[in-house]
Every structure is written in structure tokens, then in C-alpha cells.
GUZA-700662 format. One record per residue (C-alpha): z negated, x negated, y. Coordinates in steps of 0.1 Angstrom, whole numbers, plus 2048, in hexadecimal, padded with zeros to 3 digits. Example, Ala and Ser with C-alpha at 12.3 -4.5 7.8 and 13.67 -1.06 7.14 Angstrom:
2
7B27857D37B97777F5
//
This chain:
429
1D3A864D91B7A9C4E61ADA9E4BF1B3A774BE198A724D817EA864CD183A744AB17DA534BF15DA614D314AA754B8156A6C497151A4449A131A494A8121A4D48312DA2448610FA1D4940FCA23475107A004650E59F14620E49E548A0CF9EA4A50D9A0E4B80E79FB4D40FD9E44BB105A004A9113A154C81299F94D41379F04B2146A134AF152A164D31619F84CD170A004AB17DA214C618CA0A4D619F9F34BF1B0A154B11B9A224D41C7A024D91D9A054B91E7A204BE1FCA144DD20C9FB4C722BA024B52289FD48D2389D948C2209CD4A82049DB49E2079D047B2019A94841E79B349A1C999A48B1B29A64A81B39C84A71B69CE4801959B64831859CE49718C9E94811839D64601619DA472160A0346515E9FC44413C9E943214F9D54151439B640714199842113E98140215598E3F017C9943FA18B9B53E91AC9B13DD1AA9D13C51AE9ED3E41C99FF3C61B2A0A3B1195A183C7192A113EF171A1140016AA29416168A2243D143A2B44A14BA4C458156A59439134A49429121A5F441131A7C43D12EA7A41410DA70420106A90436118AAA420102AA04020E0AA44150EBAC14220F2ACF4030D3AC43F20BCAE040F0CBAF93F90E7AF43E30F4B163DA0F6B1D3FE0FDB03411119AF93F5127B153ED122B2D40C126B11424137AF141914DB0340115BB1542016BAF742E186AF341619CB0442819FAF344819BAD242E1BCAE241E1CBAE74411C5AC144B1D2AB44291F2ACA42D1FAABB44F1EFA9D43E20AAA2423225AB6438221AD0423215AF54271F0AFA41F1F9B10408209AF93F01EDADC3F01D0ADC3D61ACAC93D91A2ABA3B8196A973AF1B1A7C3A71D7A7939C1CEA7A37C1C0A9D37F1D9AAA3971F6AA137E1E3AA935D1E5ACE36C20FAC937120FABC3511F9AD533B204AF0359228AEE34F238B07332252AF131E260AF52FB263AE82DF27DACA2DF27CAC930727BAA831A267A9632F274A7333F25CA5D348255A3334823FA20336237A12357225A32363200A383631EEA363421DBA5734C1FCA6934C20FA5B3341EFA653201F3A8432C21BA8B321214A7B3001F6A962F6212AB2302226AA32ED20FAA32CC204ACA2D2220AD72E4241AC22D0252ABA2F0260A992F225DA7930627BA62311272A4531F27EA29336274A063372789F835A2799D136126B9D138026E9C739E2899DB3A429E9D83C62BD9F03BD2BAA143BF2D6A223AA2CBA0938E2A5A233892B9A4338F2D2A3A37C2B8A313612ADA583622CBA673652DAA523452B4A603302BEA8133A2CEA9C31E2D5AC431F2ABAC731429EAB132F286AC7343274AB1359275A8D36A252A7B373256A6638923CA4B39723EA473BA230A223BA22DA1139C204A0839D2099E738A2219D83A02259EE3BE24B9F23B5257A113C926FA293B928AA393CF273A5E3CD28CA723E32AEA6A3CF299A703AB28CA913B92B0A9D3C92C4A923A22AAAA43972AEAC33A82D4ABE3A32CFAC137F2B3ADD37F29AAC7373272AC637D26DAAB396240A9D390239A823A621BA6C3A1214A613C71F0A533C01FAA2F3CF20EA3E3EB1FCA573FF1F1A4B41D1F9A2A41321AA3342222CA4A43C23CA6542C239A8B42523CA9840A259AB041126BA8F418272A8B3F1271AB23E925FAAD3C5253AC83B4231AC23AD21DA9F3BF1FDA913B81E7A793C91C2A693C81B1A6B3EF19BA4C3E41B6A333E31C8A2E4031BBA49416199A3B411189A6140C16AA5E3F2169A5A3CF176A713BB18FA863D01B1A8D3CE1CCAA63D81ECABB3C620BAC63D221BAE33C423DAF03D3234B133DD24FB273C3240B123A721CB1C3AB21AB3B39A22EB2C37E217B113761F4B153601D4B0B3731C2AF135D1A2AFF3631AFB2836519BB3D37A1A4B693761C8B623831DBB483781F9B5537F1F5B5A3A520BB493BA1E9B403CB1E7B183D11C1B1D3CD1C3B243A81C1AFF3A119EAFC3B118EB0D395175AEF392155AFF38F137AEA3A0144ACA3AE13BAB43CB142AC43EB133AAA3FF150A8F3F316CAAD3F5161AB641915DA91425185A8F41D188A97440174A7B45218CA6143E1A9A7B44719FA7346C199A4F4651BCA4B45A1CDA604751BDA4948D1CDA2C47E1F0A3E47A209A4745C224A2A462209A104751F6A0E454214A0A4432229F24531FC9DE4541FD9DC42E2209D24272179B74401FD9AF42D20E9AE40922799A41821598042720397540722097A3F423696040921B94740721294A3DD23A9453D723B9233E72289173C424490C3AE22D91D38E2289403A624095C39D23E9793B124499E3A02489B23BC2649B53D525D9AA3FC27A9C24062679DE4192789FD40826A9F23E52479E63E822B9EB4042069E34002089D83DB2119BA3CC2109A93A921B97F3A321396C38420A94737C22593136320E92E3451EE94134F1E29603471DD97E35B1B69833501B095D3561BD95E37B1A697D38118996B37618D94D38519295F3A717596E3A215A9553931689343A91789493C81629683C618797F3CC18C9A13BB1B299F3AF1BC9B53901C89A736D1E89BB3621F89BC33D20C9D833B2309E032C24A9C833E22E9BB35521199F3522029933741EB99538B1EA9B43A21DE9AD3C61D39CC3E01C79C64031C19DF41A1BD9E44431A09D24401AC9B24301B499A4481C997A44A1AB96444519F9754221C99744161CA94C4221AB94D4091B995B3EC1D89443F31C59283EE1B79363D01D693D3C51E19183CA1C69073BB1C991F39C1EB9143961E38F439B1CD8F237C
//
């Protein structure tokens, strides 16, 4: 709490910045300070429908006021403290890069690692910095010695970047892909394991396994994949990109092997920053991507072998880090399942709507996806945008075509009862 406080007093000052008048800009962040103390003395249910104080904290973050962002999954903005801090680092930097980066800035990844682990539940020894999901997992994926003839399973509903990934292992290296084909939503756990377990032969080597499907937000039962897993020796890779800090869980909970995740989605951390997992026994196992003079060390560090990257964006990871423990794990959670819910009750009343997500709380949180009877996924997007200036996503993938909708804690009721209408009118047409 002491921590908490000091957050409150110093950190939120940089609030003051947002283009006001010093005296504006000091009582804007003291009372941003205290909307998240206040928060905080809520439990998750009540704080989730909250309008007031979620308004109050909206007021950190310097999106669009003419534009209502719908498409938090792909990229979130940052709140202003983490601006600042990108802000700061990169100045800093620039007074003399090859010292101030690397003899100074490069120095604070260590207690960065040490926040991220408590972050994760993990020990700082097992968690990576890098730059997205997609680099985190290409390292599992290229890391990992398999043979000839061994298998991966995988669904055709996971990432492109990934699958992309398994499918150029499988051109150089001759492993082999099995694939599933969910029809999603999903509301029945033993109906996906079982889907795994039945792809599974003596040459199946590894399982990877999507934590939240990003087209829909279907969530797959992580902990009971990762434990058959186990039970039948076989490599557990989770892709968590959608679900860190989106919701509350460590990552010990599931027990995968290896985890990945991108720090500019739901964590709100800058551009271009993400974070691996590797189960301590399995580091020195696994190839860095990019090798540095051990790559067999059991040394967590070996997948940091970047070169020159931006240490202003890395190091600003733990402003958004503080940004987000202020909020709180399960409060944040429960805020955006609140949110998905809400719009998703309301779209469903059209007779033409068709929602492709589930409300029940154990598979879906802050992403949704519905569709309109007879119109296309790329037409709705652009109609929200040009005649209800909305950012939605268009999705056509495999078993899916709809429109994918993202808010975040700074979407309120009044910009969902928006899109609602939108919605309406659209189907309407």
C-alpha cells in the first residue's frame, strides 16, 4: 500500500502535462489519485459498474474525443504516464546514447524483470523482455529441437504470425502439423480437450495452445490443456497475447511450458514491447533466436540478445506496470467483461444480430465478435466508421466472419450506447 501511495502522489503527477493550465493539470491528476484510491476500496463486482469513477480514470489516457475506439485488441493506447516516461527515457537517451543507454538505462532491466515476474507470478529468472507475442513464440518455436515426423497440434484459429511460424518449421525442418478446426463459441470444456487429446499420436511433441482466441475472444480451458499435456509428456506453448493483464491470473496457474505475451495490448505498456516465459528446466534446452556466446546456458537472459533497441519504450514498461496495479488484476477484469457484456446484450435484441462470443464469464472477457444476417464484415467496419466515426474490426477467418469489438477501461456506457445505435441502424438498412 505504501508502494500504492507513492504511485498515486508522484507518478500521476506527470498528468498534469495534458495540455492544461499548471493549476488544471495538478487537480486533474490528484483527482485521477483519487478515483483509483477509491477504486480500490471497491470489491471487483462493484467497482466494475462504477460509471463515475471509471470516468474519472478514462481522464489518464488522451484518445480521440471524436472518435470512439472499439479496436483496444489489436494495440491499446497508452495512459499519459506511460507517454511521459517513453517521453523522458528517449531524451535522456538522446544526451548521450552509448551511455546513458547502455551504462544507464540498460541497467534497469533487472528491476523491470523483477516487477514483470511479480507481475506474472513467476520467478525473475524465467521471464524475458522482447517486443511482441509474435517474437516471444517465434523463439519457442525456432528454439525447440524436434525431428523429423514429430507433431505439432495447433488450430487454424490461432494467430497468423504463428501459424506462420509452425508452417516454415515445417517446410525446413519436416515436422508435421495437425490441425483442429474449432466452431466457436465454445461453452464446453471437455469438447476442446478432447479435440487435442483425440489429434494426439505416439509422435506428438508439443500442444500450442491459444489462450484467447483474438478473433472472437473465445477462451480455451489453458490449465486442463497444459496438465493432459504434461500427463502425456508433451510441450505445453501458450500464446497469452490477449490475456495478460486483461485478466487475473499467473501464470503458474496453468503450468505451461513456455508463455508469450505483447505489453502493448492490455497492459497498455508502449509500442513494441512484449514479454516470454520460459519454465526454468527448459531454458537451457531451448535455442535463443538471436544467440549470444552461450546459448546453452540455463541463463533466462540469453533471449535478450537484441542488439540496439529502444530502451526508452522497454524501461517505460514499468510506469504502465504501475498504472495497472493501481487499477487491480481482478477489478480490470471484471470492468471489461462488464463492458463486453453490456453491448453484447443490447446488439442481440436485433432479430438480424448474431452474436459469436459466449456471455458466460469463464469463456470470454473483454472481446467480442457478432455478425449482421446478410452483411459483410468489411461493410459494417466501414460504415461504423465513415457514418458513426467507431473503430470496430472486420474479421474473415477460418469458421469465423464478423465484426470484432474491443473496449477498454476507458470506454464508457455512453460511447457502447453509441455503437448500439450504430449497430441498430446498420441492421436496419
Amino acid at each position: 500500500m505504501t508502494n500504492r501511495r507513492s504511485f498515486f502522489r508522484k507518478s500521476l503527477g506527470v498528468a498534469g502535462a495534458l495540455s492544461l493550465s499548471p493549476l488544471a493539470g495538478k487537480a486533474l491528476a490528484e483527482d485521477l489519485s483519487d478515483a483509483l484510491r477509491s477504486l480500490n476500496r471497491l470489491s471487483p463486482s462493484d467497482a466494475a459498474t462504477d460509471e463515475d469513477l471509471w470516468a474519472r480514470i478514462a481522464q489518464a489516457y488522451t484518445v480521440s474525443p471524436t472518435l470512439i475506439n472499439l479496436n483496444n485488441g489489436g494495440v491499446s493506447p497508452q495512459p499519459k504516464v506511460v507517454q511521459d516516461a517513453v517521453d523522458r527515457y528517449y531524451h535522456y537517451s538522446n544526451e548521450g546514447p552509448t551511455y546513458y543507454m547502455w551504462g544507464v538505462l540498460d541497467r534497469g532491466r533487472e528491476p523491470l524483470r523483477r516487477k514483470l515476474a511479480d507481475l506474472a507470478g513467476t520467478s525473475n529468472e524465467e521471464v524475458a523482455v522482447n517486443r511482441n507475442t509474435t517474437e516471444a513464440l517465434g523463439t519457442v518455436t525456432y528454439g525447440l529441437t524436434l525431428s523429423k515426423g514429430d507433431e505439432v497440434i495447433m488450430t487454424k484459429q490461432d494467430y497468423p504470425n504463428m501459424i506462420q511460424a509452425w508452417k516454415q518449421k515445417e517446410l525446413r525442418d519436416g515436422i508435421k502439423i495437425k490441425w483442429l478446426n474449432l466452431e466457436l463459441p465454445i461453452e464446453n470444456d471437455d469438447t476442446i480437450v478432447k479435440a487435442f487429446t483425440d489429434a494426439t499420436t505416439a509422435r506428438t511433441r508439443v500442444w500450442h495452445i491459444t489462450h484467447m482466441i483474438n478473433w472472437t475472444g473465445q477462451i480455451l480451458p489453458v490449465k486442463k490443456l497444459c496438465d493432459e499435456a504434461r500427463k502425456r509428456n508433451i510441450i505445453s506453448i501458450v500464446d497469452g497475447a490477449h490475456t495478460f493483464a486483461q485478466m487475473d491470473f499467473r501464470i503458474p496457474d496453468f503450468n505451461p511450458d513456455y508463455f508469450g505475451t505483447s505489453l502493448h495490448k492490455w497492459l497498455c505498456a508502449p509500442f513494441g514491447t512484449g514479454m516470454l516465459y520460459v519454465k526454468k528446466e527448459n531454458i537451457a534446452g531451448l535455442w535463443p533466436l538471436f544467440p549470444n556466446d552461450k546459448p546453452q546456458s540455463a541463463d533466462i537472459r540469453k533471449f535478450e540478445t537484441l542488439g540496439t533497441r529502444s530502451f526508452a519504450q522497454e524501461q517505460a514498461i514499468g510506469q504502465a506496470i504501475d498504472f495497472h496495479n493501481a487499477i487491480g488484476n481482478k477489478r480490470k477484469e471484471e470492468r471489461l467483461r462488464y463492458l463486453k457484456n453490456y453491448w453484447c446484450e443490447k446488439v442481440k435484441q436485433h432479430p438480424r444480430v448474431k452474436l459469436n462470443v459466449s456471455l458466460r464469464p469463464e469463456y470470454a472477457c473483454a472481446l467480442g465478435n457478432f455478425s449482421i444476417d446478410g452483411i459483410e464484415p468489411e461493410t459494417i467496419s466501414s460504415r461504423m466508421m465513415l457514418e458513426h466515426q467507431i473503430i470496430v474490426t472486420a474479421i474473415k477467418w477460418e469458421n469465423i466472419s464478423g465484426v470484432r469489438i474491443t473496449p477498454h477501461v476507458y470506454t464508457s456506457l455512453k460511447d457502447l450506447d453509441r455503437f448500439v445505435e450504430a449497430v441498430h441502424k446498420i441492421a436496419a438498412s
